[in-house]
N, C-alpha and C positions, 0 to 999 in steps of 0.2 A: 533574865535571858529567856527564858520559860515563856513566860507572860509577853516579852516583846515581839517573838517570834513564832507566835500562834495563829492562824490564820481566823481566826473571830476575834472578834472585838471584843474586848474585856476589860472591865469600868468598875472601879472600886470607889462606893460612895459611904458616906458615912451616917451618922443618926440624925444629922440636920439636910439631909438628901442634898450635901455635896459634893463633886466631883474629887478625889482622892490620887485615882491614879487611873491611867487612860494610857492602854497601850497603840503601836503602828497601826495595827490592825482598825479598832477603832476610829484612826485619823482616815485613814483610806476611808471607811466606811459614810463617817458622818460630815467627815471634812473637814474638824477643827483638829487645829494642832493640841500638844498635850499642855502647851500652855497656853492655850488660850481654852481649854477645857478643863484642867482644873481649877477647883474653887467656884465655878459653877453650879449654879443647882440644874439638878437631873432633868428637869422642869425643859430648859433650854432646846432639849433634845429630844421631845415627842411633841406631836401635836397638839395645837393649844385648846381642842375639845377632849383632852383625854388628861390635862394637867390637874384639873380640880380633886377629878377620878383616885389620881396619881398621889397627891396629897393627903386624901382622906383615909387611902388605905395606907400609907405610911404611917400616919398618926395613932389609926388602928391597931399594928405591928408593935408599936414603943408601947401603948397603954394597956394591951391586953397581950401581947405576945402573940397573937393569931394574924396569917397570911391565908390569901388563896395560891400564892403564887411561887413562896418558896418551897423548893422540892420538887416543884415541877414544871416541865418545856410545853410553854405558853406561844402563839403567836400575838404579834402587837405591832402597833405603827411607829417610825420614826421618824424624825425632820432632821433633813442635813443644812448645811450650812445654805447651804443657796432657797431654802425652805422647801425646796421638792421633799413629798415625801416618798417612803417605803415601807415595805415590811418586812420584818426580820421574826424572826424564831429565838427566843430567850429563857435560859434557866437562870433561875435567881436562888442563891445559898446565904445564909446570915450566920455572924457568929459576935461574941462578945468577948472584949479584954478588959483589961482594966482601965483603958484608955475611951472604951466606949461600946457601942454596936456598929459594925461595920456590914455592909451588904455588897455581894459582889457580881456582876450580871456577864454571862456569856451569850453574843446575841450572834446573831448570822444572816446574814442579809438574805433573804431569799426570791429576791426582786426575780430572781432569770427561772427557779422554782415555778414560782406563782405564772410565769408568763406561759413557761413551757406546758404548767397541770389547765393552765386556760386555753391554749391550743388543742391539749388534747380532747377536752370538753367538747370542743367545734367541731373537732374530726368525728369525736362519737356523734354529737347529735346530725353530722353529715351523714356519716353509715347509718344509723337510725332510720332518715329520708329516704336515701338508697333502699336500704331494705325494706323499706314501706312500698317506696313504688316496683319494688319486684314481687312482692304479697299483689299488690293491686295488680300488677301485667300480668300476673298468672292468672289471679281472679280474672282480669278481662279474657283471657285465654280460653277458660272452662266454662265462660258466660257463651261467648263468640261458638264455641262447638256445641256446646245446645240449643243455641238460637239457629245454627246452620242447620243442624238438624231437623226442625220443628219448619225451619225455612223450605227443605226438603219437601217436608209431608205439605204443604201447603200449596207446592207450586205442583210437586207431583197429581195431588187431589183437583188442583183447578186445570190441568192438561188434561184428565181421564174427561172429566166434564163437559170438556171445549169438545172434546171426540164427539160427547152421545148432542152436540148442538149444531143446530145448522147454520148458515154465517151470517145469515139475516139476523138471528138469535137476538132479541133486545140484551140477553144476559153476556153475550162475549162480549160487550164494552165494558163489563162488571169485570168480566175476567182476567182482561186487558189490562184494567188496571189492579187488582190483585197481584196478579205479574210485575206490573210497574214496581209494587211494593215490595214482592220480594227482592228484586234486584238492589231497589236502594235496601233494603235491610240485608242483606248478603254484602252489598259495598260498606255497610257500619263494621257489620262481623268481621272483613279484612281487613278493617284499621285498627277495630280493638286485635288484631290477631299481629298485627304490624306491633302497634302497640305492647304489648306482652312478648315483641321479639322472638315470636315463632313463626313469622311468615318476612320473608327478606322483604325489604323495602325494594318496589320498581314503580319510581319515576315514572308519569305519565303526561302528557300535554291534559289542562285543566283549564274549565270555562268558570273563571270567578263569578260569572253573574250565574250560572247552572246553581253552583254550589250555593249561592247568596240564596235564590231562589227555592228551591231545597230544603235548606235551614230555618227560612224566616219561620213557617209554620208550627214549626219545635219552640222556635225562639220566642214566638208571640204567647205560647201557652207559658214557658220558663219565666217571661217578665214580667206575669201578673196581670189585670185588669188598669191598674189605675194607668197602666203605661201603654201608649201605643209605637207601637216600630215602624217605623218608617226606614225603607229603604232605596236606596236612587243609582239606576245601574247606567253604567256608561252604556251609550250605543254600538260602540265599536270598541270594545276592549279584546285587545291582544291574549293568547292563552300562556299557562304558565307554563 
């Protein structure tokens, strides 16, 4: 009654590794009834790349008396009736009578285990990501305030300049565009600063061919010599 009403499966085979005695639990599990799993070899019941395996160290067990596996909770595969397999968790115990060597296997299915320690796997290596890119948004945060910075003294230093020049000056189109510069490098600093989640994101109408334009020159250095960029802009494209 012990044995029927246990919730793992528990399979009593004997020194010819066959099936002896095969409680409910067991039938739930692998899906053979208790007679159609006794008299069975154990064989029937794991997968047929691990039957050989299975044999060898049986044989091992009778001739030398030595296991790796009795005494202690092993994980290992099993095949049920419809041949899906699983994996279950099994302690295996041996004893002898005078009738023979008998071995007795308490296994547990851990199909819902295994799925749930595999979900959690993903969720860690998801938080992993997460926290990666909140190392990096910070990192762009600390990048963005010293380049605003440095942005500062540059545009500051080319206004004091523009004062001591006259407007004829050949050098105020230099400075003109130094300016130009800072502004798009002050518009990068805002995104890395969006980016890192320290500056609210505000929605702005955007010219795709500005930004196209803009970009190509970063992007022509980023893809190397053997490649050329070509890019082709609508004439009349809509802003976003």
């Amino acid at each position: 009654s012990v044995v029927q009403s246990a919730p793992d499966a528990i399979i009593l085979i004997d020194s010819r590794g066959s099936v002896v005695s095969w409680n409910k639990a067991a039938q739930a599990v692998f899906g053979y009834t208790e007679q159609e799993a006794v008299g069975e070899p154990l064989t029937l019941f794991i997968p047929e790349r691990y039957r050989e395996a299975h044999l060898r160290g049986m044989q091992r067990l009778l001739s030398t008396g030595e296991s790796y596996l009795i005494g202690h909770t092993i994980e290992f595969e099993g095949r049920r009736k419809d041949g899906a397999e699983f994996p279950f968790e099994l302690s295996l115990s041996s004893w002898t009578t005078d009738s023979g060597t008998y071995f007795s296997g308490i296994l547990r299915d851990i199909s819902e285990r295994k799925r749930v320690d595999e979900w959690i796997v993903r969720k860690e290596e998801q938080l992993h990501q997460v926290q990666k890119m909140e190392a990096i948004g910070r990192l762009a945060s600390e990048v963005a305030h010293d380049v605003n910075h440095l942005l500062f003294i540059i545009l500051g230093s080319s206004e004091l300049l523009r004062r001591r020049l006259a407007p004829e000056d050949p050098s105020v189109k230099k400075l003109d565009e130094i300016g130009k510069a800072v502004e798009r490098g002050r518009a990068l600093t805002q995104r890395l600063l969006s980016f890192g989640r320290e500056k609210p994101q505000q929605p702005t109408p955007l010219s795709l061919n500005t930004i196209i334009t803009d970009l190509a020159p970063m992007l022509e250095r980023l893809v190397g010599k053997g490649i050329t960029l070509v890019t082709r802009l609508a004439a009349s494209l809509n802003l976003v």
